[in-house]
mmCIF file as gemmi writes it, N, C-alpha and C atoms, coordinates in Angstrom:
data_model
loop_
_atom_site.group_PDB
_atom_site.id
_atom_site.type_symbol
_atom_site.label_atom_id
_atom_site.label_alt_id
_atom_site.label_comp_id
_atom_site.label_asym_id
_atom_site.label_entity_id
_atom_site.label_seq_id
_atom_site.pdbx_PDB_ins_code
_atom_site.Cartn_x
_atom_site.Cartn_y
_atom_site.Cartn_z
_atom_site.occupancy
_atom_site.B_iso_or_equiv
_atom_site.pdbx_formal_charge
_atom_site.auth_seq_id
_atom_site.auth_asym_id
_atom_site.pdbx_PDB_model_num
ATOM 1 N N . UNK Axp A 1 ? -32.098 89.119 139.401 1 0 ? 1 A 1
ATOM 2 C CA . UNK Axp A 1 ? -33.256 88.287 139.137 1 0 ? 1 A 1
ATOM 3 C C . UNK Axp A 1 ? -34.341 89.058 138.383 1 0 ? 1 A 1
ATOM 4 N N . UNK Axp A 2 ? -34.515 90.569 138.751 1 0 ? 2 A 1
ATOM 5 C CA . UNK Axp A 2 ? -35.52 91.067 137.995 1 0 ? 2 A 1
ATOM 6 C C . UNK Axp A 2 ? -35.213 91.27 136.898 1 0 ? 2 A 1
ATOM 7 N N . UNK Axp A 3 ? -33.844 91.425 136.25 1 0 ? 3 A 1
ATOM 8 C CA . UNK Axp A 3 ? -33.231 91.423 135.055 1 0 ? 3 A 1
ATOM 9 C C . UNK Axp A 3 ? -33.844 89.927 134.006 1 0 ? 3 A 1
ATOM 10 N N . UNK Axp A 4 ? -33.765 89.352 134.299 1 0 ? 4 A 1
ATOM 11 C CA . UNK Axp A 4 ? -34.432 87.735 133.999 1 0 ? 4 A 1
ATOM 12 C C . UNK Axp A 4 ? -35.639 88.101 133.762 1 0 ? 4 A 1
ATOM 13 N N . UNK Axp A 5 ? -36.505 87.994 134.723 1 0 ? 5 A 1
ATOM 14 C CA . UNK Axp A 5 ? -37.719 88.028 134.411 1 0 ? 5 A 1
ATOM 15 C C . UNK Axp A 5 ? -38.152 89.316 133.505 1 0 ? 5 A 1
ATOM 16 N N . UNK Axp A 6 ? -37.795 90.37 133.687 1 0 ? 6 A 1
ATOM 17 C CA . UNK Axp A 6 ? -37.886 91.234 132.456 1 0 ? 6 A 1
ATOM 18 C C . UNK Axp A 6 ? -37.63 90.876 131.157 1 0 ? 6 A 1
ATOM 19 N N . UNK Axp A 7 ? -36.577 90.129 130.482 1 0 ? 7 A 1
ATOM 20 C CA . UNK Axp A 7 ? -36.121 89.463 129.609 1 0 ? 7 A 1
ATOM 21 C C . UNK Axp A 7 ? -37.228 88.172 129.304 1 0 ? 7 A 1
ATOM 22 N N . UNK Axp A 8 ? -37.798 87.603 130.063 1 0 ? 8 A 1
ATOM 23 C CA . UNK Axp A 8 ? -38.33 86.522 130.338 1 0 ? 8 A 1
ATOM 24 C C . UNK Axp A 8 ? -39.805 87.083 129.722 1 0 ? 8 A 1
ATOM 25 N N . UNK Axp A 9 ? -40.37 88.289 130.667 1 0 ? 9 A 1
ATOM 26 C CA . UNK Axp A 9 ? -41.827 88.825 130.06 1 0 ? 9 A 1
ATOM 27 C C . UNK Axp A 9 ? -41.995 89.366 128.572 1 0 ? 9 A 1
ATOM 28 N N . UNK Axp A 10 ? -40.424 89.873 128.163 1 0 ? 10 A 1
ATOM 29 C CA . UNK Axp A 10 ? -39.974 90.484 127.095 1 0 ? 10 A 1
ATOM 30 C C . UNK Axp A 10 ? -40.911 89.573 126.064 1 0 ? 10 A 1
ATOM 31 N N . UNK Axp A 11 ? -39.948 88.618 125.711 1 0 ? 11 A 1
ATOM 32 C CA . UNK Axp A 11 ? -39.895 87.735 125.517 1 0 ? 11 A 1
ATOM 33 C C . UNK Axp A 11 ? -41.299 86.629 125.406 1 0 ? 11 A 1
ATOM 34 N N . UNK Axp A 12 ? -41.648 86.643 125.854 1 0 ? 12 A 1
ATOM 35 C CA . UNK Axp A 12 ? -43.229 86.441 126.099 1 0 ? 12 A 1
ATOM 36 C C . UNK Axp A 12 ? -44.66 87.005 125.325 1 0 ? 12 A 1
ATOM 37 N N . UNK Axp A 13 ? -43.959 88.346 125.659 1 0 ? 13 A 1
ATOM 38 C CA . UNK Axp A 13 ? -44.67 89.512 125.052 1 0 ? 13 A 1
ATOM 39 C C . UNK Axp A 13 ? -44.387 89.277 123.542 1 0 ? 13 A 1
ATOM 40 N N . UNK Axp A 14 ? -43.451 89.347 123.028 1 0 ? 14 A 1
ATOM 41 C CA . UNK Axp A 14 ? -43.446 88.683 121.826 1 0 ? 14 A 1
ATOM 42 C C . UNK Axp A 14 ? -44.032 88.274 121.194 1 0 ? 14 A 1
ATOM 43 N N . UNK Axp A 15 ? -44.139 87.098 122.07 1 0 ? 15 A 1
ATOM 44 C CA . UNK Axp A 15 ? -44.912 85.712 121.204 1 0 ? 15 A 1
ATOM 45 C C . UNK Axp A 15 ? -46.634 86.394 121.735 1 0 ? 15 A 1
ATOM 46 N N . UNK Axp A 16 ? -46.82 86.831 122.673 1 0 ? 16 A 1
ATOM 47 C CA . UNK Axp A 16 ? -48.131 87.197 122.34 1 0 ? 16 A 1
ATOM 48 C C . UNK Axp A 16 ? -48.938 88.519 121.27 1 0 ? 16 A 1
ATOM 49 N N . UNK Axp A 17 ? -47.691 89.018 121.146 1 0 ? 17 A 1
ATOM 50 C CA . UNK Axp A 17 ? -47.941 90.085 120.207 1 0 ? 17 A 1
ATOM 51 C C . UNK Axp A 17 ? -48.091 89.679 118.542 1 0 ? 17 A 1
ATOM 52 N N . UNK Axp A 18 ? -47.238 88.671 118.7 1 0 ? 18 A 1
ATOM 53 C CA . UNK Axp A 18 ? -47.07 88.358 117.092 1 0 ? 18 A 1
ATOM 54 C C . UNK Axp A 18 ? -48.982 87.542 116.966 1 0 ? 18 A 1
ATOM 55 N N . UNK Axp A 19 ? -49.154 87.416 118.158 1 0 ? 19 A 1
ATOM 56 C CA . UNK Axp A 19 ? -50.479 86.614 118.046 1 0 ? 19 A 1
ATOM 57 C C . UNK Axp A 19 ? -51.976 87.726 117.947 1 0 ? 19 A 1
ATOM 58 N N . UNK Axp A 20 ? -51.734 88.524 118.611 1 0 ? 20 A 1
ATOM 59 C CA . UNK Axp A 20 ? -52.857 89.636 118.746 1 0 ? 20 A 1
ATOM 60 C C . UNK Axp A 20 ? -52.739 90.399 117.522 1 0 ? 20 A 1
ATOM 61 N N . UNK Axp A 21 ? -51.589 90.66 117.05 1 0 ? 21 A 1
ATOM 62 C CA . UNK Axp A 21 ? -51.714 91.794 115.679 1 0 ? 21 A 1
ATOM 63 C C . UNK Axp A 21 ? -51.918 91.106 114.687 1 0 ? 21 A 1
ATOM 64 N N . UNK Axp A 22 ? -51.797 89.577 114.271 1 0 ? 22 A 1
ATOM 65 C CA . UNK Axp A 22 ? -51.915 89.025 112.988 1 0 ? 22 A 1
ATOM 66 C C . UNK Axp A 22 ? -51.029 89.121 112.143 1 0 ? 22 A 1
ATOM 67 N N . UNK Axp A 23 ? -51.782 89.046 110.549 1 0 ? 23 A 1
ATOM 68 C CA . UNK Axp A 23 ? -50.656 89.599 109.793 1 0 ? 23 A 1
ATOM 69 C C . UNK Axp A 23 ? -49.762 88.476 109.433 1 0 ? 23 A 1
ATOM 70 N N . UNK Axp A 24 ? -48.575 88.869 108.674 1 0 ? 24 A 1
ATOM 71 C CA . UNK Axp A 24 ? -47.436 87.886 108.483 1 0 ? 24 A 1
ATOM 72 C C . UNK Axp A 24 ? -46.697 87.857 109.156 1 0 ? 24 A 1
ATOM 73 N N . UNK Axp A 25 ? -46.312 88.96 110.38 1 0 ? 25 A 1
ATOM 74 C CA . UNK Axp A 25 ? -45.354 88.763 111.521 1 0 ? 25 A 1
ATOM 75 C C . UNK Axp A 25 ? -44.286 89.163 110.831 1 0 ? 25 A 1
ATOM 76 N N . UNK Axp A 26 ? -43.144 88.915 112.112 1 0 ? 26 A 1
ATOM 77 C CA . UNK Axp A 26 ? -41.821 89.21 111.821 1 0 ? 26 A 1
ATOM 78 C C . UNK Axp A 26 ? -40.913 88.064 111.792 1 0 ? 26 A 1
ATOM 79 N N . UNK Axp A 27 ? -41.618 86.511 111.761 1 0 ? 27 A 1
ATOM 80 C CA . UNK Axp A 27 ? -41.024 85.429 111.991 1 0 ? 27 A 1
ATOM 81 C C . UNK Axp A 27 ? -40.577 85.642 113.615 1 0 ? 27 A 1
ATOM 82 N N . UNK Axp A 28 ? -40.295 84.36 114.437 1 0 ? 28 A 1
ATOM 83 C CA . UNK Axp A 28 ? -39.836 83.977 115.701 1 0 ? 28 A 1
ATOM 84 C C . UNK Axp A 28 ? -38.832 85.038 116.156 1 0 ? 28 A 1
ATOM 85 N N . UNK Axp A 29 ? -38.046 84.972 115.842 1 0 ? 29 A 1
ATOM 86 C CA . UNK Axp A 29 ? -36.562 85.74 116.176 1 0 ? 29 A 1
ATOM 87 C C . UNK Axp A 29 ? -37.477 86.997 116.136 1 0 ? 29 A 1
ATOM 88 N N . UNK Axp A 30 ? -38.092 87.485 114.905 1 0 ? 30 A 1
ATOM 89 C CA . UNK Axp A 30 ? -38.1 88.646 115.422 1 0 ? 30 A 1
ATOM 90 C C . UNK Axp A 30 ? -38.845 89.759 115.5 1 0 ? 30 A 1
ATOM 91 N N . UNK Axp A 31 ? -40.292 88.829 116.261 1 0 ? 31 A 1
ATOM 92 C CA . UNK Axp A 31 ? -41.583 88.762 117.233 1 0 ? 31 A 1
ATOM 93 C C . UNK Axp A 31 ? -41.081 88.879 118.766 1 0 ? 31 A 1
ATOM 94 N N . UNK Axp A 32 ? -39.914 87.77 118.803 1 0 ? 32 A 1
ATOM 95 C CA . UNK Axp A 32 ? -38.903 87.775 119.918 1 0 ? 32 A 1
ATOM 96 C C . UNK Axp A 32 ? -38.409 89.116 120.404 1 0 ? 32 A 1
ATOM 97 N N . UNK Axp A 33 ? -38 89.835 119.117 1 0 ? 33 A 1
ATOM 98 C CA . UNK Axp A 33 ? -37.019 90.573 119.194 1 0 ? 33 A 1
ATOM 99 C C . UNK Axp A 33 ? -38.026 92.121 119.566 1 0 ? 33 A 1
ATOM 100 N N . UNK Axp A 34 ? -38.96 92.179 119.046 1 0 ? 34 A 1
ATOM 101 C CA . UNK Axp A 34 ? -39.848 93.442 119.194 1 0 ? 34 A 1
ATOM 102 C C . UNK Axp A 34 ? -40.816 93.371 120.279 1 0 ? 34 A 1
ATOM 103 N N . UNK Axp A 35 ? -40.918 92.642 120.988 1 0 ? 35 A 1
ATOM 104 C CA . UNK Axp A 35 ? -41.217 92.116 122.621 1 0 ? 35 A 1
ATOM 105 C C . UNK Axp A 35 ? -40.598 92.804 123.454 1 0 ? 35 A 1
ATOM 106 N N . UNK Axp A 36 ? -39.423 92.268 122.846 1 0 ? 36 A 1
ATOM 107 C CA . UNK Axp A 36 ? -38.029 92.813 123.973 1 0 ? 36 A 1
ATOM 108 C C . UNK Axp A 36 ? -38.18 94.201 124.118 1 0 ? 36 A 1
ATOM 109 N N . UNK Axp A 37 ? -37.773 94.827 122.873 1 0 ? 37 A 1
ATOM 110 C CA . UNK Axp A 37 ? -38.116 96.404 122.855 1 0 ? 37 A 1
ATOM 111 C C . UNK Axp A 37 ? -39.228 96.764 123.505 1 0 ? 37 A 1
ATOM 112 N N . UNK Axp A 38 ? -40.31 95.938 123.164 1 0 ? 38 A 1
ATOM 113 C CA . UNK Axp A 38 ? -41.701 96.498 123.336 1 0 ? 38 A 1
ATOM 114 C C . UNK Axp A 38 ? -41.948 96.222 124.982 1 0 ? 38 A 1
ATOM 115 N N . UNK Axp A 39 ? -41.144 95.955 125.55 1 0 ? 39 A 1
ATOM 116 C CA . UNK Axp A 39 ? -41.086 95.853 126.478 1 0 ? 39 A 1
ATOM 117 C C . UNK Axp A 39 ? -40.457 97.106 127.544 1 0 ? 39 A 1
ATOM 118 N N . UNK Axp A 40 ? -39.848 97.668 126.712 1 0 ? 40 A 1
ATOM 119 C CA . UNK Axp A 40 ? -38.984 98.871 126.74 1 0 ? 40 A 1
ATOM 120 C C . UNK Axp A 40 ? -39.628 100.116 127.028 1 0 ? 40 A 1
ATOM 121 N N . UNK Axp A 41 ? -40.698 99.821 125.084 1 0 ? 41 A 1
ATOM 122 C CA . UNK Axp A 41 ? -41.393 100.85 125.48 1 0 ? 41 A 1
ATOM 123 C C . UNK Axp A 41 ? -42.472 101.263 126.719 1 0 ? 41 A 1
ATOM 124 N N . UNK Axp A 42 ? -43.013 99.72 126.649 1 0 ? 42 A 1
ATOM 125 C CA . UNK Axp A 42 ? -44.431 99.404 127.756 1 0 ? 42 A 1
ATOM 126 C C . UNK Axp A 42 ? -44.191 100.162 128.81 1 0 ? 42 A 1
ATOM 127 N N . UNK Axp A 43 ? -42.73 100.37 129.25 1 0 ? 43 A 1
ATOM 128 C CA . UNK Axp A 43 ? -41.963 100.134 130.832 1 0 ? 43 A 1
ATOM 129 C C . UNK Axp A 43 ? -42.271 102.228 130.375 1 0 ? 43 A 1
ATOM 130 N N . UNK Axp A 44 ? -41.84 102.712 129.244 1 0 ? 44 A 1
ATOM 131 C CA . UNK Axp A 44 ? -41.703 104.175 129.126 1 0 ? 44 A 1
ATOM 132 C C . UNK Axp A 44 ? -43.017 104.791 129.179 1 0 ? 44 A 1
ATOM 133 N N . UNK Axp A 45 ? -43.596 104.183 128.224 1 0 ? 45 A 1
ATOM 134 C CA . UNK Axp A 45 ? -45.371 104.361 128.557 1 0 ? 45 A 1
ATOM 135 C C . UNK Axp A 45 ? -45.817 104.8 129.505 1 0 ? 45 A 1
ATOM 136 N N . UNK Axp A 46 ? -45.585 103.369 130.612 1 0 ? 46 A 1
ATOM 137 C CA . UNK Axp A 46 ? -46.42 103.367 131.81 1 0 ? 46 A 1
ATOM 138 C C . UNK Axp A 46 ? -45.991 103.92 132.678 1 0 ? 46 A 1
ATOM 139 N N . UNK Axp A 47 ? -44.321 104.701 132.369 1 0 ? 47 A 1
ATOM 140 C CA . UNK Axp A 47 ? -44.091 106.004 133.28 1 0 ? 47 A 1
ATOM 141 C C . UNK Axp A 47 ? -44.628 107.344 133.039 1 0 ? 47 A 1
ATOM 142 N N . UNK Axp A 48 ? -44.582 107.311 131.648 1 0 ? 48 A 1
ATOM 143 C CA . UNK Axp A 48 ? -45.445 108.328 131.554 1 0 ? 48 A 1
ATOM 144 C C . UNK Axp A 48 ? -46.572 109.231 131.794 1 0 ? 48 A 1
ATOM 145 N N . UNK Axp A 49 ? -47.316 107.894 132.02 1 0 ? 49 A 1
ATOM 146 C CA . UNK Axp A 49 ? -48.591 107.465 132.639 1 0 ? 49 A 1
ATOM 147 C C . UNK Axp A 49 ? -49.055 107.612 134.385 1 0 ? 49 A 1
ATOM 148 N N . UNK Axp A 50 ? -47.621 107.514 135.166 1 0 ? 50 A 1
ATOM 149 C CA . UNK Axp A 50 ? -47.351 107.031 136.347 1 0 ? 50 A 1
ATOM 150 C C . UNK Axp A 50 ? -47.847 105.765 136.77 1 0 ? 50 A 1
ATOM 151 N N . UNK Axp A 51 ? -47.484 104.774 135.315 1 0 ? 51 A 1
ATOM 152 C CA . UNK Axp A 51 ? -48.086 103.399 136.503 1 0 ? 51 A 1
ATOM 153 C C . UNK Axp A 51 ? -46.852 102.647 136.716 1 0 ? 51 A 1
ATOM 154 N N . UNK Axp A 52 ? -47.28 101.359 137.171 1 0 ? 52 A 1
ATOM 155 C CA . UNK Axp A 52 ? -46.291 100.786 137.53 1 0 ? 52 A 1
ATOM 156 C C . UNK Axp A 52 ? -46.343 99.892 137.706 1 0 ? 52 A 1
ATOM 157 N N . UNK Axp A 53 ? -45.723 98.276 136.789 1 0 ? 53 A 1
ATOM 158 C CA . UNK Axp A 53 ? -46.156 97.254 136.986 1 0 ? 53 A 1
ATOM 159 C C . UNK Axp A 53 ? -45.113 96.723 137.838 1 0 ? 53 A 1
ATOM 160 N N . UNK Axp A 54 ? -45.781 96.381 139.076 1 0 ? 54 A 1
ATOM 161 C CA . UNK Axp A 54 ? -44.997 95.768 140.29 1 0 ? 54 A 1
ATOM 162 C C . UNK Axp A 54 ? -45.371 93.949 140.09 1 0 ? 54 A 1
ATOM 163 N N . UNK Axp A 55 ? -46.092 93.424 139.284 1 0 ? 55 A 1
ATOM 164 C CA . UNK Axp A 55 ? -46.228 92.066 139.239 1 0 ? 55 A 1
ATOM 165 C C . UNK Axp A 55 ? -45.766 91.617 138.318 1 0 ? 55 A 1
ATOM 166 N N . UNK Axp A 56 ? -45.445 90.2 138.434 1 0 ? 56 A 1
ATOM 167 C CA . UNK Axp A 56 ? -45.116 89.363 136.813 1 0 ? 56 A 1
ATOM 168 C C . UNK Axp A 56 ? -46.204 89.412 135.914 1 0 ? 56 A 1
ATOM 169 N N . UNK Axp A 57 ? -47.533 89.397 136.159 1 0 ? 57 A 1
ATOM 170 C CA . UNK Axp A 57 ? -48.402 89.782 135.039 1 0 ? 57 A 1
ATOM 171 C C . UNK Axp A 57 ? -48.765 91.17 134.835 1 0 ? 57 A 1
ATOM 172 N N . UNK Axp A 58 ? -48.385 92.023 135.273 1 0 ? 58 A 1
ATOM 173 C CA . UNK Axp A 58 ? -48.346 92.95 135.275 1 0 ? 58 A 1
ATOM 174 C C . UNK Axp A 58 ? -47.819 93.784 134.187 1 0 ? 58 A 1
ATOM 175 N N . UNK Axp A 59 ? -46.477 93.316 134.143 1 0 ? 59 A 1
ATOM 176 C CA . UNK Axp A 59 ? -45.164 93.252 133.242 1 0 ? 59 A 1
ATOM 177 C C . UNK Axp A 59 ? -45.468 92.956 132.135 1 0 ? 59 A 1
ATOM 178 N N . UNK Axp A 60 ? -46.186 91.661 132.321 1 0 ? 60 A 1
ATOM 179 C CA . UNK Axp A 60 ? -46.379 91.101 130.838 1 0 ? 60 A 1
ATOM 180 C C . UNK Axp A 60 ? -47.29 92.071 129.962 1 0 ? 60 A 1
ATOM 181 N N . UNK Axp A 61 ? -48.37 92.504 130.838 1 0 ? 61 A 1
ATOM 182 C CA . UNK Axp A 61 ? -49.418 93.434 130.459 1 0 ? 61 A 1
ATOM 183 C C . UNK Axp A 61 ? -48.922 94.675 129.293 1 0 ? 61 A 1
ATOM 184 N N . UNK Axp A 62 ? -47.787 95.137 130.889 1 0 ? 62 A 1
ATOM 185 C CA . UNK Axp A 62 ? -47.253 96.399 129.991 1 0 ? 62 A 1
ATOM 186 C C . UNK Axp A 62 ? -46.056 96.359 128.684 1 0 ? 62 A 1
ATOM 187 N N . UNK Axp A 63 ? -45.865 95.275 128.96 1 0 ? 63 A 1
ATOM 188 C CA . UNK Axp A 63 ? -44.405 94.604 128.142 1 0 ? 63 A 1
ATOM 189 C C . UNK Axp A 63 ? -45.588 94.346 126.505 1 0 ? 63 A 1
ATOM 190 N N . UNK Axp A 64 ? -46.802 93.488 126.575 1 0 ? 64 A 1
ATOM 191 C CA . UNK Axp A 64 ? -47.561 93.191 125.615 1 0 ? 64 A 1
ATOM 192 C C . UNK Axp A 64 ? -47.942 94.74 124.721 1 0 ? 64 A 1
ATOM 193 N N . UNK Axp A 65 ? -48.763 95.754 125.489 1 0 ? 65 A 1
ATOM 194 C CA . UNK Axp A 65 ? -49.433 97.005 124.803 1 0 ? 65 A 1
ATOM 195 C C . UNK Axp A 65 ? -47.987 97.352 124.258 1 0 ? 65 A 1
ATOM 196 N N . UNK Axp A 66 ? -46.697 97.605 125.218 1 0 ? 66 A 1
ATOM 197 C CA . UNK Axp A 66 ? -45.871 98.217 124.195 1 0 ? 66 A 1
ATOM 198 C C . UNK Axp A 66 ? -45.146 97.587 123.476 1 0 ? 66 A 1
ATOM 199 N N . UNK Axp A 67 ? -45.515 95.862 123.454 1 0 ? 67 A 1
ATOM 200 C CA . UNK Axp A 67 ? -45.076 95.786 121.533 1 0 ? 67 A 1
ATOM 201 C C . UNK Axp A 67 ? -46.066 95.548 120.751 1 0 ? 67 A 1
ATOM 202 N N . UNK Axp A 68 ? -47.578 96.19 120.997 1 0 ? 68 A 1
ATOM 203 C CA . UNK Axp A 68 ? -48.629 96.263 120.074 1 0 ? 68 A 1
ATOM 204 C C . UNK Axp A 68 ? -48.14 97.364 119.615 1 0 ? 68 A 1
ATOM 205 N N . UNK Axp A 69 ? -47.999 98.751 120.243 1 0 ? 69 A 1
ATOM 206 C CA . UNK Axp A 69 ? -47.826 99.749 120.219 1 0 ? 69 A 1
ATOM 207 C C . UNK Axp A 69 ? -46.377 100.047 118.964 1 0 ? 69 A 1
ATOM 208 N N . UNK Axp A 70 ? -45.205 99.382 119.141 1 0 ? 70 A 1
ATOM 209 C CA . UNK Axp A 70 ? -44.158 99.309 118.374 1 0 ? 70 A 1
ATOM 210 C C . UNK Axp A 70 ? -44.307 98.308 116.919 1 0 ? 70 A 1
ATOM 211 N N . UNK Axp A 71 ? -45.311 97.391 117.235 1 0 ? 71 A 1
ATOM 212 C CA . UNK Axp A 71 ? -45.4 96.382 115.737 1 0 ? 71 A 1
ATOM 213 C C . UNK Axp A 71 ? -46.103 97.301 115.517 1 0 ? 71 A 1
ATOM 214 N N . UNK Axp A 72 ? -47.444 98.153 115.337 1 0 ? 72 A 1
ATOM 215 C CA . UNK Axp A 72 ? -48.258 99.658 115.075 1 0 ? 72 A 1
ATOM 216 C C . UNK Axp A 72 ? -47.629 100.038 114.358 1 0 ? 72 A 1
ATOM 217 N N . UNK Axp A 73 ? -46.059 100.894 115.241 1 0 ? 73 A 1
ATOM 218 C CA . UNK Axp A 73 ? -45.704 102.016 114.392 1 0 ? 73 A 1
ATOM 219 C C . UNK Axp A 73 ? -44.527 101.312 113.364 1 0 ? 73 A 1
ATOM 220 N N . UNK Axp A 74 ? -44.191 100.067 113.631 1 0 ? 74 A 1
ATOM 221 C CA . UNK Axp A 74 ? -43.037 99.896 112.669 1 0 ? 74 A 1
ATOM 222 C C . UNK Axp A 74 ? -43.888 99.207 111.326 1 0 ? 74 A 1
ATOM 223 N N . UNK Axp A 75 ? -45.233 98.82 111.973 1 0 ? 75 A 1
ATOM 224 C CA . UNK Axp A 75 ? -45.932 98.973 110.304 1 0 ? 75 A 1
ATOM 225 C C . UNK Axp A 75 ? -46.364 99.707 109.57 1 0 ? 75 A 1
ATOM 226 N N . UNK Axp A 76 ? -46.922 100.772 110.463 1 0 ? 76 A 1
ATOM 227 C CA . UNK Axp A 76 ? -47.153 102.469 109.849 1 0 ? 76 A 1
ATOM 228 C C . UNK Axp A 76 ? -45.993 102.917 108.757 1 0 ? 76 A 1
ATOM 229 N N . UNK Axp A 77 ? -45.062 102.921 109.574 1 0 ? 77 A 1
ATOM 230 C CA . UNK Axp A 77 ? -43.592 102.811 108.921 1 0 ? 77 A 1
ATOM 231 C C . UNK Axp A 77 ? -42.913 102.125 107.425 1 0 ? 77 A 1
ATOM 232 N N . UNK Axp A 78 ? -43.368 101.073 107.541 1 0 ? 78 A 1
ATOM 233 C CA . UNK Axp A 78 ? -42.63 100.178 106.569 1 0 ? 78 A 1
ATOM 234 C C . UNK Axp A 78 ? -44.272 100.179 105.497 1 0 ? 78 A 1
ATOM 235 N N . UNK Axp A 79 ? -45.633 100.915 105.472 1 0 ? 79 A 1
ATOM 236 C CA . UNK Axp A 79 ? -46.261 100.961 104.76 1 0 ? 79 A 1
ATOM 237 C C . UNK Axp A 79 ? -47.388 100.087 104.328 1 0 ? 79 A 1
């Protein structure tokens, strides 16, 4: 079940990311798709960090900064 909802906040995160950074986006799929990751990272981050999101908004929180954090560097990136 927490597998889901991880996927689920992923996912989420997405669509709120494609909304906070602006821009032209990556289209649906794959705003979708850098959520997911960024969700990945959020989760690596906030170990780093020692935190720990034990809630569903929580998740979303950390799932959101790390795909601000990844749309950031993959635009740094692409210029």
């Amino acid at each position: 079940m927490n597998f889901i909802i991880w996927i689920l906040s992923g996912i989420l995160a997405g669509w709120l990311t494609g909304k906070i950074m602006k821009g032209s986006g990556y289209g649906i799929l794959g705003d979708l798709a850098l959520g997911l990751l960024g969700a990945v990272v959020g989760g690596f981050l906030a170990g780093l960090f020692g935190l720990e999101a034990t809630s569903w908004i929580g998740q979303i929180v950390v799932a959101v900064v790390g795909g601000i954090v990844l749309v950031w560097v993959v635009r740094k990136i692409k210029g």
